[in-house]
VEXZATI-889430 format. One record per residue (C-alpha): x negated, y negated, z; residue number from 0. Coordinates in steps of 0.02 Angstrom, whole numbers, plus 32768, in hexadecimal, padded with zeros to 4 digits. Example, Ala and Ser with C-alpha at 12.3 -4.5 7.8 and 13.67 -1.06 7.14 Angstrom:
BEGIN
<node u="7D99" v="80E1" w="8186" num="0"/>
<node u="7D54" v="8035" w="8165" num="1"/>
***
This chain:
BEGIN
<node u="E3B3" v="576C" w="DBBF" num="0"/>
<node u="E41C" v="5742" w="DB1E" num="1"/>
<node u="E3EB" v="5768" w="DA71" num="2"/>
<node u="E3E7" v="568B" w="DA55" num="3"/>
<node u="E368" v="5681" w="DAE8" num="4"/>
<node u="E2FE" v="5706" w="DAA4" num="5"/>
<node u="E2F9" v="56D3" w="D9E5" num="6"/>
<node u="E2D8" v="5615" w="DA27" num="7"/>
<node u="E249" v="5656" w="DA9F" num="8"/>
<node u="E1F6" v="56A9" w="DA02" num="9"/>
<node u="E213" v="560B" w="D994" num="10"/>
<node u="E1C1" v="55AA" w="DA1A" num="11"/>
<node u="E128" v="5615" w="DA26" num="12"/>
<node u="E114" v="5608" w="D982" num="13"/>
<node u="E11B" v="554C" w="D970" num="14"/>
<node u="E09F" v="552D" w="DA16" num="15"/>
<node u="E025" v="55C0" w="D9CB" num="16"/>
<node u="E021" v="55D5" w="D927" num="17"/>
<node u="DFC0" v="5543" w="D8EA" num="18"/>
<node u="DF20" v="55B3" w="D964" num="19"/>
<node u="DF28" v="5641" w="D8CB" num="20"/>
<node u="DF11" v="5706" w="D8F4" num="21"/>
<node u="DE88" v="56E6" w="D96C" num="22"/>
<node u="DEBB" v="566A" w="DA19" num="23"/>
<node u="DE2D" v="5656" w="DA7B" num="24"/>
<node u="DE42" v="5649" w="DB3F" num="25"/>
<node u="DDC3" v="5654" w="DBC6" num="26"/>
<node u="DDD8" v="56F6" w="DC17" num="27"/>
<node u="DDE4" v="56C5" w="DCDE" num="28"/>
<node u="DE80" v="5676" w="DC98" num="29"/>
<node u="DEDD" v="56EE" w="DC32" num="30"/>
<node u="DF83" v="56EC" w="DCA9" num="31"/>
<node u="DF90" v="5633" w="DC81" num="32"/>
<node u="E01E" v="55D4" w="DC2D" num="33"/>
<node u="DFD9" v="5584" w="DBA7" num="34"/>
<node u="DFF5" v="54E6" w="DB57" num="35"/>
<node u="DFA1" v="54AB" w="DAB8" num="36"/>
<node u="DF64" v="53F7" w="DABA" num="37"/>
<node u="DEC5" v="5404" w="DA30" num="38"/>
<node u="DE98" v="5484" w="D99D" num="39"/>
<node u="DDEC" v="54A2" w="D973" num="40"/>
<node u="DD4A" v="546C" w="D9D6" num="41"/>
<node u="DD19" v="53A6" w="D9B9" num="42"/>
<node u="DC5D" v="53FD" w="D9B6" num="43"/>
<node u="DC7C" v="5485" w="D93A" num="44"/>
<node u="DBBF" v="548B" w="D910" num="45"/>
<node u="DB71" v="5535" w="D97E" num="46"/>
<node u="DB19" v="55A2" w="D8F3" num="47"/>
<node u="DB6E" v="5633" w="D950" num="48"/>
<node u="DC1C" v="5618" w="D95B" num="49"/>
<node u="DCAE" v="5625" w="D8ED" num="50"/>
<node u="DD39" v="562E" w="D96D" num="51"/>
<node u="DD96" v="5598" w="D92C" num="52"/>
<node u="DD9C" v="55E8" w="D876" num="53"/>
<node u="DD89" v="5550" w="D801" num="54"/>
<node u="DDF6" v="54EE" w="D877" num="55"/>
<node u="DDE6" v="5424" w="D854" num="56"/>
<node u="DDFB" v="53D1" w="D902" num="57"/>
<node u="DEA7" v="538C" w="D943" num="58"/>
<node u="DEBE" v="5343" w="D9DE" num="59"/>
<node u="DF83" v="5354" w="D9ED" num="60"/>
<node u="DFEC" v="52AF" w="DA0A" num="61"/>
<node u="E02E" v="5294" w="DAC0" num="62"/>
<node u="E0F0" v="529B" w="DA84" num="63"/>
<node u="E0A6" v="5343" w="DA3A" num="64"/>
<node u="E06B" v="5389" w="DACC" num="65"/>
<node u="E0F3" v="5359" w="DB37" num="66"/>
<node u="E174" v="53AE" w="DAB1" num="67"/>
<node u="E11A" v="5456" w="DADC" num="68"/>
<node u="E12E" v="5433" w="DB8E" num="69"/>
<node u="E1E1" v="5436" w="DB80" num="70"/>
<node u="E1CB" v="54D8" w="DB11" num="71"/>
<node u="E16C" v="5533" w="DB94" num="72"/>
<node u="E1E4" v="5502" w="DC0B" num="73"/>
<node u="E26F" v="554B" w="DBB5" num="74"/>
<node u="E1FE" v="55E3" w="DB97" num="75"/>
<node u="E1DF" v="560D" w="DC3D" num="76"/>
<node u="E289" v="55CA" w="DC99" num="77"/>
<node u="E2B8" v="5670" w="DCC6" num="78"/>
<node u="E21C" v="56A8" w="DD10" num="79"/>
<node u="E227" v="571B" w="DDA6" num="80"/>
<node u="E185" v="56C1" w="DDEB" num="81"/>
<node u="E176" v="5603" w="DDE3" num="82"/>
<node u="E0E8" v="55CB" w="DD6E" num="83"/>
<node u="E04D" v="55B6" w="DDD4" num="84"/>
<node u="DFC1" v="55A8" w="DD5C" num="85"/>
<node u="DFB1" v="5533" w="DCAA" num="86"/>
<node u="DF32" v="552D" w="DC26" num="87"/>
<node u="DF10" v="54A1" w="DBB6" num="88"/>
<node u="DEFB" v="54FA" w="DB05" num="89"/>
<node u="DE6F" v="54D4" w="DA95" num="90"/>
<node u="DDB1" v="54E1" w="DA66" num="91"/>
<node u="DD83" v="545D" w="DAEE" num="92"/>
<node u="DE17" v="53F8" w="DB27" num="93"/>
<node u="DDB1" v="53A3" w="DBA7" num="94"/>
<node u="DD6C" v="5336" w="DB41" num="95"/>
<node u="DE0B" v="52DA" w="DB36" num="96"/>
<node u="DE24" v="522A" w="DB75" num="97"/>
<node u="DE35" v="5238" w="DC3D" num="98"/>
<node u="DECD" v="51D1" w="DC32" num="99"/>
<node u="DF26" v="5249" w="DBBF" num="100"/>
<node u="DEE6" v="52E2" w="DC25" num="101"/>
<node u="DF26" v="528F" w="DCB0" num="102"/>
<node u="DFDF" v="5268" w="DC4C" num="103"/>
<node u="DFF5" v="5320" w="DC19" num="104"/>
<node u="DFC2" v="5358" w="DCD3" num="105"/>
<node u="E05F" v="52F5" w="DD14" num="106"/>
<node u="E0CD" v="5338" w="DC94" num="107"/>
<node u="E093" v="53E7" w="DCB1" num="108"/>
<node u="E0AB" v="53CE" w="DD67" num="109"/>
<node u="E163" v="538B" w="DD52" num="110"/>
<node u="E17D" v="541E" w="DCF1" num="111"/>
<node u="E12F" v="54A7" w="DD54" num="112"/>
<node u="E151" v="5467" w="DDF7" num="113"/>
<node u="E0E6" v="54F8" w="DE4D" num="114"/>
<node u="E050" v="54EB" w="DDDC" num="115"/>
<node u="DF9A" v="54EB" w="DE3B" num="116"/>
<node u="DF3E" v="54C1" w="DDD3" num="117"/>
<node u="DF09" v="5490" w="DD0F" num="118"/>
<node u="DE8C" v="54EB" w="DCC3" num="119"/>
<node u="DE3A" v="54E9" w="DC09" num="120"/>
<node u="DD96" v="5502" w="DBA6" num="121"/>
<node u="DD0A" v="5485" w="DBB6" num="122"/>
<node u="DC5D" v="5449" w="DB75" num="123"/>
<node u="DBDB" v="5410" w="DBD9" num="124"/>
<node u="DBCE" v="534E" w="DB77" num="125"/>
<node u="DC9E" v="535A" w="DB94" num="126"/>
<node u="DC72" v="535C" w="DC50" num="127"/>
<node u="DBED" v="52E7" w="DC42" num="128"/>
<node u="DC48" v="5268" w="DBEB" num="129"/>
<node u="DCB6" v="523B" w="DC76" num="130"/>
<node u="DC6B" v="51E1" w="DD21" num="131"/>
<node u="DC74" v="5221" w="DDCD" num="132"/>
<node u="DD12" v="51C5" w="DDF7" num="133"/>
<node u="DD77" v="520B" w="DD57" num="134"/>
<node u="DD47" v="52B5" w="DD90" num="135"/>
<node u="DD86" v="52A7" w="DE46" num="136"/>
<node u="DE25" v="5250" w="DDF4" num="137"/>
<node u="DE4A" v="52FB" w="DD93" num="138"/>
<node u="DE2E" v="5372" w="DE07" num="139"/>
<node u="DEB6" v="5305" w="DE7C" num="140"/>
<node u="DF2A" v="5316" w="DDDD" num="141"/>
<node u="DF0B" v="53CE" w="DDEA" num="142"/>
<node u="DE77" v="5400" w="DD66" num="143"/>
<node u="DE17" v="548D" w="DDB3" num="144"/>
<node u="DDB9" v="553F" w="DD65" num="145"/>
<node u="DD7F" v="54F2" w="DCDB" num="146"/>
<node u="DD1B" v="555D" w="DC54" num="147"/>
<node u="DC6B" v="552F" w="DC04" num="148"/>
<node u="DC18" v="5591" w="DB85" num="149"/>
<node u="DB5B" v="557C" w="DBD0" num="150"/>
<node u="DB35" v="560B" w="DB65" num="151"/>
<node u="DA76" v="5607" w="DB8C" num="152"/>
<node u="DA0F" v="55A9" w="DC17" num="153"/>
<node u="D96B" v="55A8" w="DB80" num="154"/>
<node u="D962" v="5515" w="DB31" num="155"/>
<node u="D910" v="5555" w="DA89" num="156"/>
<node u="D99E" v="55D2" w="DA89" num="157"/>
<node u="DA14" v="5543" w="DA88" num="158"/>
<node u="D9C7" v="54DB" w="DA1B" num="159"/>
<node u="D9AC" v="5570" w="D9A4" num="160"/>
<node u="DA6D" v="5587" w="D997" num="161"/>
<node u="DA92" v="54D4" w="D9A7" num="162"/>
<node u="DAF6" v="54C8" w="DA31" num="163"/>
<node u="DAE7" v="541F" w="DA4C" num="164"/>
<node u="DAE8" v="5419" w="DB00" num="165"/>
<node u="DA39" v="5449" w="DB47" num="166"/>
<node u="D9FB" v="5494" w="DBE9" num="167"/>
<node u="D9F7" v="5401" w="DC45" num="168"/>
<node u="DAB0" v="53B4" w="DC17" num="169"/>
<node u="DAF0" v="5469" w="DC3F" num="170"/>
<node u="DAB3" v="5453" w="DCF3" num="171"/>
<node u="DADE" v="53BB" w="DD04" num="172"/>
<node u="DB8A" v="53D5" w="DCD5" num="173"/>
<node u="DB97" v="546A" w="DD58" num="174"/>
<node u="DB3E" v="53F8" w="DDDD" num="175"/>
<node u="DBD7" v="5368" w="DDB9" num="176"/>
<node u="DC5D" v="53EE" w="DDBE" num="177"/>
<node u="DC26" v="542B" w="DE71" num="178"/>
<node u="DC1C" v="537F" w="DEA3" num="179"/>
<node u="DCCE" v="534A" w="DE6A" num="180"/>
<node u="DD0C" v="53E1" w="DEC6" num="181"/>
<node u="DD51" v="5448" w="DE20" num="182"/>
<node u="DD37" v="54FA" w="DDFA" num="183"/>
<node u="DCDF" v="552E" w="DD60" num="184"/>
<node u="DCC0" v="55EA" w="DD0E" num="185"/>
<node u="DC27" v="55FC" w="DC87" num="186"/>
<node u="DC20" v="564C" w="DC00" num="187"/>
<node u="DB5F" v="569B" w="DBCD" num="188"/>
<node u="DB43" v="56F7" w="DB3B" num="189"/>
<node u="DAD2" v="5798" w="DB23" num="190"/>
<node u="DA6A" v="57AD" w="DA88" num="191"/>
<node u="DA87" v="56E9" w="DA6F" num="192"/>
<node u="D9B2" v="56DC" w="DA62" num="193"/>
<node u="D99F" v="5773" w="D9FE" num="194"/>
<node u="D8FE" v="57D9" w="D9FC" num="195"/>
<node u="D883" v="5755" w="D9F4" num="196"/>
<node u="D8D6" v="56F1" w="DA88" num="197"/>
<node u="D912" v="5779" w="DAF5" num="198"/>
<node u="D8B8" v="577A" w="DB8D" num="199"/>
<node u="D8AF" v="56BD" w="DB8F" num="200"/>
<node u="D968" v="56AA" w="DB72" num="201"/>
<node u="D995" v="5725" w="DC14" num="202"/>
<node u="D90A" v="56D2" w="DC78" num="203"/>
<node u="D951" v="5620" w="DC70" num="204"/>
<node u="DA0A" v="5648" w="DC73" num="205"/>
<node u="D9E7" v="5692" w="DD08" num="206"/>
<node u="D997" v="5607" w="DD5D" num="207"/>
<node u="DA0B" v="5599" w="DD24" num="208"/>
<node u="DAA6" v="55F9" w="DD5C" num="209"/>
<node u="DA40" v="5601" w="DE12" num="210"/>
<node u="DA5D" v="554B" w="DE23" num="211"/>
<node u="DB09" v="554D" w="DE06" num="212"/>
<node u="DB9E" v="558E" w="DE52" num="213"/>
<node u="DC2D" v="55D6" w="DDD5" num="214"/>
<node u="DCB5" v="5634" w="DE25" num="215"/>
<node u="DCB2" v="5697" w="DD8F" num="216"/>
<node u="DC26" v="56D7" w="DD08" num="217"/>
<node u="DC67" v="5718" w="DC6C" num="218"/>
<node u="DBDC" v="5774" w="DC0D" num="219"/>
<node u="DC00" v="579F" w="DB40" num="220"/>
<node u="DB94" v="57E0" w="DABB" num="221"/>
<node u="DB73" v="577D" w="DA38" num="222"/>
<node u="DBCF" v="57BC" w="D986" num="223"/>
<node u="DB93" v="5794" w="D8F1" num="224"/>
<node u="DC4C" v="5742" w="D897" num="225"/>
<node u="DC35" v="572F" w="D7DF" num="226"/>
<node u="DC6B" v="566E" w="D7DB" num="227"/>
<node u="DBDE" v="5643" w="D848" num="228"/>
<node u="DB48" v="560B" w="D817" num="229"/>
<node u="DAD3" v="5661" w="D864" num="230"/>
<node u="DB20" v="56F3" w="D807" num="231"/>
<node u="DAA9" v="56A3" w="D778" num="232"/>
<node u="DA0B" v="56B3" w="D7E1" num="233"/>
<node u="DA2F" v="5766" w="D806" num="234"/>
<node u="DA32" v="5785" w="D771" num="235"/>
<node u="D986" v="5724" w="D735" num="236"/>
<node u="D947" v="577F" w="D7C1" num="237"/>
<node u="D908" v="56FC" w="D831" num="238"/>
<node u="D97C" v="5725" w="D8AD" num="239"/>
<node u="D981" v="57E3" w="D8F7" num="240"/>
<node u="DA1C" v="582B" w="D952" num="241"/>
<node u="DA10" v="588A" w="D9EA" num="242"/>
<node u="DA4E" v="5940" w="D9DE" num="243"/>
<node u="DACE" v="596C" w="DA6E" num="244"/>
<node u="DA63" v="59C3" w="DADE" num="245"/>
<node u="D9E7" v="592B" w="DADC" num="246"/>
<node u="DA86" v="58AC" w="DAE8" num="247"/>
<node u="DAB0" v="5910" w="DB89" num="248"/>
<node u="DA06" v="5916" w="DBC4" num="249"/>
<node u="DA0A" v="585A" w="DBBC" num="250"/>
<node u="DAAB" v="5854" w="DC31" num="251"/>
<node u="DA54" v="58D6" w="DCB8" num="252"/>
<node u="D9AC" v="5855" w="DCB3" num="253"/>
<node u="DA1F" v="57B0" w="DCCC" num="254"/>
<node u="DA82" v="580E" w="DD4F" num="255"/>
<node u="D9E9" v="5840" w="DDAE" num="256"/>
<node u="D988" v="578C" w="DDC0" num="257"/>
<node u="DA54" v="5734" w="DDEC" num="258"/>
<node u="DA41" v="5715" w="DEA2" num="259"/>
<node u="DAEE" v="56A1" w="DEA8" num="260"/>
<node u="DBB9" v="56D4" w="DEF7" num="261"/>
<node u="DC15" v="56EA" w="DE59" num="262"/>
<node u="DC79" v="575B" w="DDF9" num="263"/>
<node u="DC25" v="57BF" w="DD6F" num="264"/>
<node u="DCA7" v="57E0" w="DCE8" num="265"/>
<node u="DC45" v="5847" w="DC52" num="266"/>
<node u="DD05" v="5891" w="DC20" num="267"/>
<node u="DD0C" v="582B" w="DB87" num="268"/>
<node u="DD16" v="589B" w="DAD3" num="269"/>
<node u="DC7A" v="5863" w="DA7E" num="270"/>
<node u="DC08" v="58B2" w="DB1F" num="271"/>
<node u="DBEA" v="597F" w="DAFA" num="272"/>
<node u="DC1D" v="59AF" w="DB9B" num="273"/>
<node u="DC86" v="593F" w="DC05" num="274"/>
<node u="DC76" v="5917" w="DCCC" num="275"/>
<node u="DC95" v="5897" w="DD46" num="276"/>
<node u="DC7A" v="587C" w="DE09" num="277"/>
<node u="DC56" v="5818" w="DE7C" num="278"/>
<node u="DB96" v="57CC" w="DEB4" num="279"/>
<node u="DB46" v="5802" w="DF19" num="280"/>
<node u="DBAE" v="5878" w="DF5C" num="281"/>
<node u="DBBF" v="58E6" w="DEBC" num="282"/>
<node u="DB26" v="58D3" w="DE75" num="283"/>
<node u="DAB5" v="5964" w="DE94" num="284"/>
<node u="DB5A" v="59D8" w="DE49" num="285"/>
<node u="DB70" v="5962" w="DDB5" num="286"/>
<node u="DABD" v="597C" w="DD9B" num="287"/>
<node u="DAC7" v="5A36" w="DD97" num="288"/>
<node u="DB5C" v="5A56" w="DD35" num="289"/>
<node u="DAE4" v="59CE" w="DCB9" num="290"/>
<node u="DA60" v="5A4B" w="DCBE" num="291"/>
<node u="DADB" v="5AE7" w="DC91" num="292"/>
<node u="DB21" v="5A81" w="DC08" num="293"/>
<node u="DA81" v="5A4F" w="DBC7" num="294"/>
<node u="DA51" v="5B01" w="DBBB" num="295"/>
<node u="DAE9" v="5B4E" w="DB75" num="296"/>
<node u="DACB" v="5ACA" w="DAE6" num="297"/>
<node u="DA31" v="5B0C" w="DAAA" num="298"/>
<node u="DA5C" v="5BC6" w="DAAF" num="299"/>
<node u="DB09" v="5BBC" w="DA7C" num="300"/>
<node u="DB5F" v="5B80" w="D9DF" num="301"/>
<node u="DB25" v="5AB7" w="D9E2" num="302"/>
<node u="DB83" v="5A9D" w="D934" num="303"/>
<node u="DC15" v="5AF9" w="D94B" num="304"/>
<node u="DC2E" v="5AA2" w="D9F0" num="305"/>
<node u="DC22" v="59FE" w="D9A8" num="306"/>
<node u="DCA8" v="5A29" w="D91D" num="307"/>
<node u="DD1C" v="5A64" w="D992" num="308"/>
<node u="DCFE" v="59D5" w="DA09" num="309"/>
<node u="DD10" v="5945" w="D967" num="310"/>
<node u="DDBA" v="59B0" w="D941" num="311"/>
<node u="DE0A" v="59A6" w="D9E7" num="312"/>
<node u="DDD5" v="58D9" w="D9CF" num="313"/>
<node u="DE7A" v="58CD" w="D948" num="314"/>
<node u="DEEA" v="595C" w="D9A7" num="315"/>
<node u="DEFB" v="5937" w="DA4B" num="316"/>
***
């Protein structure tokens, strides 16, 4: 490749990316994607617990936008030895955009990346909700599939405690009209979400809920404590109490015990204190043990040290 190819390439990442800051967010059964931003920020923005979109005001970028970086990424990746087979739509919850423009940047991506299969990209449950039965079945055809949802907890007073804005219900619901328009979806649940007083009650219900659902994929974090969240405040006041590591992992080994569905359980992702993944059922009774060996190597070993070494490796790798 020539030195002008190379030194465009990096101008171009820079001008599709940078606008995402030091942190860009994408769901983790997806990471191989090409991705194309179409929205910055999350049009909720409200969860107590979050702080991924760092201050971000909203934007849903403008179609000629969006189809500029299509031409970029094309340029990008026009000497690929492998033909682009998998797209992401950028963004907190892109989703929720208007199904006619989801379907407009679908054909452009197509035209551009003749070989894609499909479109993938972050979603909430109300973004899935908000469009009928026959809008659904109209994007899958235009090649949305493997969409992401952050359930994050199947306990409603968990949710409503962190203000997700979505509750139990509308989370099913949004699974249930997934299935039914034929497109893939991975979750997202997060341990220590309930803290100490809602523990057992938040691993109870996620469970059940996840048992009436069918994601090809389960993506299990820890929940972090970012300063620019809120509930950073009520940590501090004290009304809210953090789960140490051990009991953060204990959480994990009880949800992964009462799951009785054919997914993929991904627990690989940095903020967990020891990281897994396999596949249900099949793997289960070994994910469970090497749980149980973490668990204890917690509380004998060095639980702080651990966690500064694992909160380093966050910014170095």
């Amino acid at each position: 490749m020539d030195r002008d190819f190379i030194e465009t390439t990096a101008r171009f990442k820079r001008e599709l990316y940078g606008e995402y800051g030091a942190f860009y967010y994408v769901p983790m059964a997806e990471s191989r994607t090409v991705q194309l931003p179409v929205t910055v920020g999350c049009s909720y923005g409200r969860c107590l617990f979050c702080d991924l979109n760092q201050g971000m005001r909203y934007r849903e970028l403008p179609l000629p936008e969006i189809l500029d970086k299509i031409g970029k990424l094309r340029f990008i990746h026009q000497h690929d030895r492998r033909p682009v087979r998998w797209c992401l739509l950028a963004g907190g919850n892109p989703f929720g955009l208007p199904t006619e423009k989801l379907l407009r940047i679908a054909g452009a991506l197509r035209a551009a990346f003749p070989e894609d299969e499909y479109i993938s990209c972050f979603a909430r449950a109300d973004d899935v909700l908000e469009k009928s039965e026959a809008e659904l079945r109209v994007l899958r055809e235009a090649g949305y599939d493997r969409l992401c949802l952050g359930i994050e907890s199947g306990s409603d007073r968990v949710l409503l405690y962190q203000e997700k804005g979505v509750g139990r219900a509308g989370n099913a619901a949004a699974m249930r009209a997934l299935d039914d328009a034929g497109i893939r979806y991975s979750v997202y649940i997060m341990l220590g979400l309930g803290g100490r007083a809602l523990s057992e009650e938040h691993i109870a219900e996620t469970a059940s809920l996840l048992n009436g659902a069918h994601p090809f994929e389960l993506t299990v974090v820890t929940l972090v404590l970012f300063k620019g969240a809120r509930l950073a405040g009520r940590v501090r006041a004290g009304e809210f109490k953090r789960l140490r590591p051990p009991e953060a992992l204990g959480e994990g080994r009880r949800l992964l015990s009462l799951l009785e569905i054919v997914t993929v359980y991904d627990g690989t992702h940095k903020t967990n204190a020891f990281p897994l993944k396999g596949r249900l059922p099949e793997h289960r009774e070994l994910l469970l043990r090497r749980m149980d060996q973490a668990i204890e190597s917690l509380r004998q070993g060095d639980e702080q040290g651990h966690e500064v070494r694992r909160w380093r490796n966050w910014f170095t790798e």
